[in-house]
LOKESE-142931 format. One record per residue: residue in three letters; residue number from 1; x, y, z of N, C-alpha, C, O, CB in turn. Coordinates in pm, whole numbers, plus 50000, padded with zeros to 5 digits. Glycine has a CB too. Layout:
N
NODE type seq  n.px  n.py  n.pz ca.px ca.py ca.pz  c.px  c.py  c.pz  o.px  o.py  o.pz cb.px cb.py cb.pz
NODE  Ala NUM     X     Y     Z     X     Y     Z     X     Y     Z     X     Y     Z     X     Y     Z
...
This chain:
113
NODE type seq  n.px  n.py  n.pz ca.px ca.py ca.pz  c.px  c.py  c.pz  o.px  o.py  o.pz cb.px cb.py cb.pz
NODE  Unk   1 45994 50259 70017 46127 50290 69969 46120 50382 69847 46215 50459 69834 46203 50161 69935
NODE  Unk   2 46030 50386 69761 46006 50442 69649 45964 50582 69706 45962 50672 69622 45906 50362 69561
NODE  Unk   3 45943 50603 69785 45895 50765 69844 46023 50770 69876 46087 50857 69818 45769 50801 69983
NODE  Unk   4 46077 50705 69949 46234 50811 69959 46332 50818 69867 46441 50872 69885 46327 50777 70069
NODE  Unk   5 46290 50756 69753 46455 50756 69623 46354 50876 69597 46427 50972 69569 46512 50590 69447
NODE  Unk   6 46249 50908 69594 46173 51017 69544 46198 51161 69596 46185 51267 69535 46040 50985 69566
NODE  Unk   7 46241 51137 69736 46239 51261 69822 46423 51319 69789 46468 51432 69767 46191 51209 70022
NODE  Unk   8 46492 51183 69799 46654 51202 69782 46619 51237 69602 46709 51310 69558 46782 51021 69832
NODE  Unk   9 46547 51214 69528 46599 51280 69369 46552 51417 69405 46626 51502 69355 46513 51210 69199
NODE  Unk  10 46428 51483 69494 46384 51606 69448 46506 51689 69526 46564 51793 69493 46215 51644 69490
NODE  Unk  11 46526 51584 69668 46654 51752 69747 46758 51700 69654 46785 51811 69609 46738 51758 69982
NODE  Unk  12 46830 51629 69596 46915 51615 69501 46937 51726 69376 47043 51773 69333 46879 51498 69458
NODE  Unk  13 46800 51750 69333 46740 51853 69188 46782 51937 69250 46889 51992 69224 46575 51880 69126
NODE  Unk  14 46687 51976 69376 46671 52114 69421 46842 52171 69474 46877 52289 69475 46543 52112 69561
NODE  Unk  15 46899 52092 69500 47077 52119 69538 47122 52152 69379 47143 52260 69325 47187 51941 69617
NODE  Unk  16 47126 52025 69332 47191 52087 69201 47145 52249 69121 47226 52320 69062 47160 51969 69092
NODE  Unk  17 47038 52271 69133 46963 52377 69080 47043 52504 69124 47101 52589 69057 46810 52374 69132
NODE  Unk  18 47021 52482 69322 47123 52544 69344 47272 52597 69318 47325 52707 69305 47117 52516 69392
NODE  Unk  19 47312 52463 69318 47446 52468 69231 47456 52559 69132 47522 52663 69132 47472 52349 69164
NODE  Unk  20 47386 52513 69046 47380 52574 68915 47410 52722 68896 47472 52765 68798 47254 52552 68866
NODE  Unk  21 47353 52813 69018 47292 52921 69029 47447 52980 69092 47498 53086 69055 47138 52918 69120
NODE  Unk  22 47481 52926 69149 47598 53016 69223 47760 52934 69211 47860 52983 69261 47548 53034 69412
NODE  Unk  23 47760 52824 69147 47880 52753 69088 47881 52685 68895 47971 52626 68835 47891 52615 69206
NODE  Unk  24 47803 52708 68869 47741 52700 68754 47740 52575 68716 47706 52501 68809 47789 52776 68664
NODE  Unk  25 47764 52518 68611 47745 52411 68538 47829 52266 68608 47794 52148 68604 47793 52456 68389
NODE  Unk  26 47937 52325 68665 48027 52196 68766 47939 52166 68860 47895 52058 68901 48177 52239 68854
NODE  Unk  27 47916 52303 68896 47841 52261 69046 47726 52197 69063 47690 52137 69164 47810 52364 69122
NODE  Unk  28 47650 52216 68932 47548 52167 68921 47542 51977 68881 47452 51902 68918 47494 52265 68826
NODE  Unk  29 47632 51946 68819 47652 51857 68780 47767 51734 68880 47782 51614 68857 47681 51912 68658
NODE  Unk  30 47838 51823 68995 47894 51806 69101 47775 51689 69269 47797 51591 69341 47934 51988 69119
NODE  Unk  31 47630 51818 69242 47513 51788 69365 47450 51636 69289 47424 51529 69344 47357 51950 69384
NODE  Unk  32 47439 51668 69165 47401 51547 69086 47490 51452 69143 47429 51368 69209 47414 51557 68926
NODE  Unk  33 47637 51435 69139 47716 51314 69112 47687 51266 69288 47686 51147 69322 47908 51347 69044
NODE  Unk  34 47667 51378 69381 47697 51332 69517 47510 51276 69593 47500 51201 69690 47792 51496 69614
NODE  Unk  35 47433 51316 69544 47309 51243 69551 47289 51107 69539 47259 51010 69607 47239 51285 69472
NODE  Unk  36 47331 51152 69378 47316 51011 69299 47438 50890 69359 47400 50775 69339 47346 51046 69110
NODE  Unk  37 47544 50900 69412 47596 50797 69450 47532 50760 69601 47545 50640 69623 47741 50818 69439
NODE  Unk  38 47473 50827 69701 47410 50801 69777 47283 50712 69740 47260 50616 69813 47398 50904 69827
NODE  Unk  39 47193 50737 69624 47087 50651 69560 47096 50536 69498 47022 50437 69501 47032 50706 69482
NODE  Unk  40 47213 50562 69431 47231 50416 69385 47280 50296 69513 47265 50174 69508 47356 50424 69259
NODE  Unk  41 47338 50371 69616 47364 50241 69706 47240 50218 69818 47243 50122 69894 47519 50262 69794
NODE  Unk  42 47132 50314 69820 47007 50322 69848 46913 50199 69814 46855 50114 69882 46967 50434 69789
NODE  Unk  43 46923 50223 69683 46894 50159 69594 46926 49971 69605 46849 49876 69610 46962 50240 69494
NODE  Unk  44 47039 49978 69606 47126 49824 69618 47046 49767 69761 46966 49674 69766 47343 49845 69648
NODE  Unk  45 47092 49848 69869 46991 49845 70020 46893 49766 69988 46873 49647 70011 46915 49991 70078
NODE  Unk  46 46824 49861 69922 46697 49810 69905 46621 49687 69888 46529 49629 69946 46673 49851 69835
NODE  Unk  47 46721 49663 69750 46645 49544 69636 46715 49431 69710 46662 49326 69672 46690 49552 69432
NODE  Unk  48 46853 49396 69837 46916 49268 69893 46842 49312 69999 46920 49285 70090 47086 49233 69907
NODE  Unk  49 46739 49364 70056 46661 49359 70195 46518 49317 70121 46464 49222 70176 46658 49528 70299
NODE  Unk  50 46475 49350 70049 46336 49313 69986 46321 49183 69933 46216 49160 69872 46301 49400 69877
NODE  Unk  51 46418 49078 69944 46404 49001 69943 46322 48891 69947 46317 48899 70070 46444 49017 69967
NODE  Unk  52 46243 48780 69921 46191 48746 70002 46292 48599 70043 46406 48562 70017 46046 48745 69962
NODE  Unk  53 46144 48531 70144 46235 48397 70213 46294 48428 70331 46377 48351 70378 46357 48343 70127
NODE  Unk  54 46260 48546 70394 46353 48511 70546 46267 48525 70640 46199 48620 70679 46484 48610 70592
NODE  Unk  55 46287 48360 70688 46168 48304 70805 46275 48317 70923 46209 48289 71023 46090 48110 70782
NODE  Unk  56 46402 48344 70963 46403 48370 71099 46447 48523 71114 46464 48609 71027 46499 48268 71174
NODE  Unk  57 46465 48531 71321 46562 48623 71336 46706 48646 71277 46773 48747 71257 46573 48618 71441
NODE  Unk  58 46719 48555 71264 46903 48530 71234 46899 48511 71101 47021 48524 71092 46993 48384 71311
NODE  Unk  59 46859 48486 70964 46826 48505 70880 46801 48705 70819 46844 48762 70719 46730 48407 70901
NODE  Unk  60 46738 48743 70904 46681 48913 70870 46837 48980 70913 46908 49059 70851 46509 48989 71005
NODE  Unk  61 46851 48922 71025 46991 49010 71048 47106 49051 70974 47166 49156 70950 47053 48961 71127
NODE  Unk  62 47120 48839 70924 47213 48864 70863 47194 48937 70692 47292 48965 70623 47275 48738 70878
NODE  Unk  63 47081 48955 70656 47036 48991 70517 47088 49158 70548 47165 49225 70479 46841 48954 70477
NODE  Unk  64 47007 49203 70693 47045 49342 70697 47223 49377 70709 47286 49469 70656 46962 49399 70830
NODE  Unk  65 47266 49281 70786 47440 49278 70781 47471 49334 70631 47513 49439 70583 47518 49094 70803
NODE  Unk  66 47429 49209 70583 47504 49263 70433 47454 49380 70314 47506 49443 70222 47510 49135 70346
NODE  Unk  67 47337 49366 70371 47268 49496 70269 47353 49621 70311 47427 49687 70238 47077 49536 70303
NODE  Unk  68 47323 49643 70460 47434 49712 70468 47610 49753 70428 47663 49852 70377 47420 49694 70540
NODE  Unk  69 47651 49647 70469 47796 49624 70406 47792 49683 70271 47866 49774 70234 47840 49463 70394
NODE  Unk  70 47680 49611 70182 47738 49653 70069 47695 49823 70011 47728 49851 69896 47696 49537 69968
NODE  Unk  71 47638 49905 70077 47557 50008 70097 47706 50048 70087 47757 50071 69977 47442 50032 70224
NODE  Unk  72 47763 50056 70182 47896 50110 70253 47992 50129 70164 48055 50229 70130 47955 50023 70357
NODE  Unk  73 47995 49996 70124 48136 49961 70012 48097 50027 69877 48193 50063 69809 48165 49771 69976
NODE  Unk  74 47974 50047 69828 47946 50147 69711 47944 50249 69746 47947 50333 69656 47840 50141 69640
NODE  Unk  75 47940 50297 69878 47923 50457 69863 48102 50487 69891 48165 50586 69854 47788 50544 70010
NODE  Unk  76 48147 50385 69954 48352 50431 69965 48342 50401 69809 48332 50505 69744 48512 50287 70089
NODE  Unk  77 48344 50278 69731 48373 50306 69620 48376 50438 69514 48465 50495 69451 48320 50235 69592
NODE  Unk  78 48181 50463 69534 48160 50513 69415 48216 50717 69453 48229 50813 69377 47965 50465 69369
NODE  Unk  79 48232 50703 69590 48285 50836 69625 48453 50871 69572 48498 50978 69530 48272 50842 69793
NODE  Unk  80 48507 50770 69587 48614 50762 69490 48643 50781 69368 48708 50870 69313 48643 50687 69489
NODE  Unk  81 48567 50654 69312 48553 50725 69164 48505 50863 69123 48577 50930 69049 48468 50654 69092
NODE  Unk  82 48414 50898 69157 48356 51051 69113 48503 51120 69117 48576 51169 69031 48222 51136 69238
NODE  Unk  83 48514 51101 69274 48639 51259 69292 48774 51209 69218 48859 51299 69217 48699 51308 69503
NODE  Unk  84 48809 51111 69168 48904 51090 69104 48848 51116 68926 48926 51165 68844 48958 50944 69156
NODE  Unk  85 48701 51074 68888 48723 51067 68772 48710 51195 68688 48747 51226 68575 48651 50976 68735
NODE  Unk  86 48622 51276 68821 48546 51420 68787 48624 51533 68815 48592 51583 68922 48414 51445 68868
NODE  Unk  87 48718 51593 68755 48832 51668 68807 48776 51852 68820 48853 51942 68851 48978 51637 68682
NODE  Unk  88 48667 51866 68797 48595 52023 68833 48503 51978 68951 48412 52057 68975 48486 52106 68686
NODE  Unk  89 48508 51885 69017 48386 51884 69106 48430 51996 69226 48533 52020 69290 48351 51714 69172
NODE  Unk  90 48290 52051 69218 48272 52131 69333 48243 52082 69428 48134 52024 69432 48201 52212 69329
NODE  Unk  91 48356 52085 69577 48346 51973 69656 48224 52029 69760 48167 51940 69823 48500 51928 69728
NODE  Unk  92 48181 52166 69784 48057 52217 69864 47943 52174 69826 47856 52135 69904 48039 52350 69865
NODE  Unk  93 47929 52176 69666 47779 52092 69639 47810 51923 69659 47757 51856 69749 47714 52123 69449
NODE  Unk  94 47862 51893 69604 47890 51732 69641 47869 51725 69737 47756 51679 69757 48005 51665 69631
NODE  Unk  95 47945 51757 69857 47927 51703 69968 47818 51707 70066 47796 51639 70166 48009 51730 70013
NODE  Unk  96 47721 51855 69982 47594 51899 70048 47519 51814 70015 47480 51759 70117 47539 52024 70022
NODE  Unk  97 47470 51766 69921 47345 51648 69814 47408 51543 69907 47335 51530 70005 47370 51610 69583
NODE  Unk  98 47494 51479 69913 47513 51337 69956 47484 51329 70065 47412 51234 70096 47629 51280 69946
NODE  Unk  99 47534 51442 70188 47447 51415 70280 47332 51456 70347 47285 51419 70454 47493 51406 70334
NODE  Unk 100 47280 51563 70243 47093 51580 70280 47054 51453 70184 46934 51426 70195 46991 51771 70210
NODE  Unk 101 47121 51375 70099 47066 51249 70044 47083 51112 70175 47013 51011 70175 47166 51215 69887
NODE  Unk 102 47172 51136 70259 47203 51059 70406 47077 51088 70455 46986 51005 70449 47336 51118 70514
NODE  Unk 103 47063 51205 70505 46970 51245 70574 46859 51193 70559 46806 51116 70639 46959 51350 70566
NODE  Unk 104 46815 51230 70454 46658 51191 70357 46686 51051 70392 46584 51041 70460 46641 51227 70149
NODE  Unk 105 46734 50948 70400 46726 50788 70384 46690 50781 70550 46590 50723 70593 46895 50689 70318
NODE  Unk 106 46774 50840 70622 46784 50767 70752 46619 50845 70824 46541 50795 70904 46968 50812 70851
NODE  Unk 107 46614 50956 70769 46444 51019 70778 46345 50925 70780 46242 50923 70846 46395 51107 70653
NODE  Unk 108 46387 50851 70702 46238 50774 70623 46242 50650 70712 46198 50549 70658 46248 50723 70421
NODE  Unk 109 46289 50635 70848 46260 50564 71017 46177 50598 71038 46084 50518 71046 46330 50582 71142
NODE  Unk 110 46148 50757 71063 46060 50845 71120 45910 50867 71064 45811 50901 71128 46126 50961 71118
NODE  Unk 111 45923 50837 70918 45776 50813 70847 45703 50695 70850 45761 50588 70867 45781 50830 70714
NODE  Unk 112 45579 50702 70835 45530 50563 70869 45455 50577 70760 45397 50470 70780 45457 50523 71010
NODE  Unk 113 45392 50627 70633 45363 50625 70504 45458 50712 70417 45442 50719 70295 45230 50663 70490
């Protein structure tokens, strides 16, 4: 898991950088806000699945049920807040970082180190 908050901060940088370059300082600070709310509920994922203690099937499921759920409900939340609290966000970088930050998570199926 730590290789992919790693891979979602560098395409995160590398977006904002972008940003930076052709929307300037919003935009840059825009790829930041839309990464980073993808990581932090990454993040949450994470640490209610890493759990330990779950000796059955039905036990793992339901851990993944809710890790999920709550994955969900921070990223509707925290997508809200930003675009309500951040009134210059550039909605092309935002929306680009968050979901090459999607991307990058659901990638890391496909890796096996």
């Amino acid at each position: 898991m730590r290789m992919v908050l790693r891979w979602q901060l560098f395409a995160t940088v590398l977006i904002a950088l972008g940003a930076w370059f052709f929307a300037g300082l919003h935009g840059a600070v825009s790829a930041l806000l839309g990464g980073g709310i993808n990581q932090i509920a990454d993040l949450a994922y994470a640490l209610l699945v890493s759990g330990g203690g779950i000796r059955t099937a039905g036990n793992t499921l339901r851990t993944l049920v809710r890790a999920e759920s709550v994955r969900i409900l921070l990223i509707v939340f925290l997508l809200g807040a930003a675009l309500t609290a951040y009134k210059e966000v550039v909605h092309p970088a935002f929306f680009l970082s968050f979901v090459v930050s999607v991307i990058v998570f659901r990638a890391a199926i496909l890796i096996k180190e």
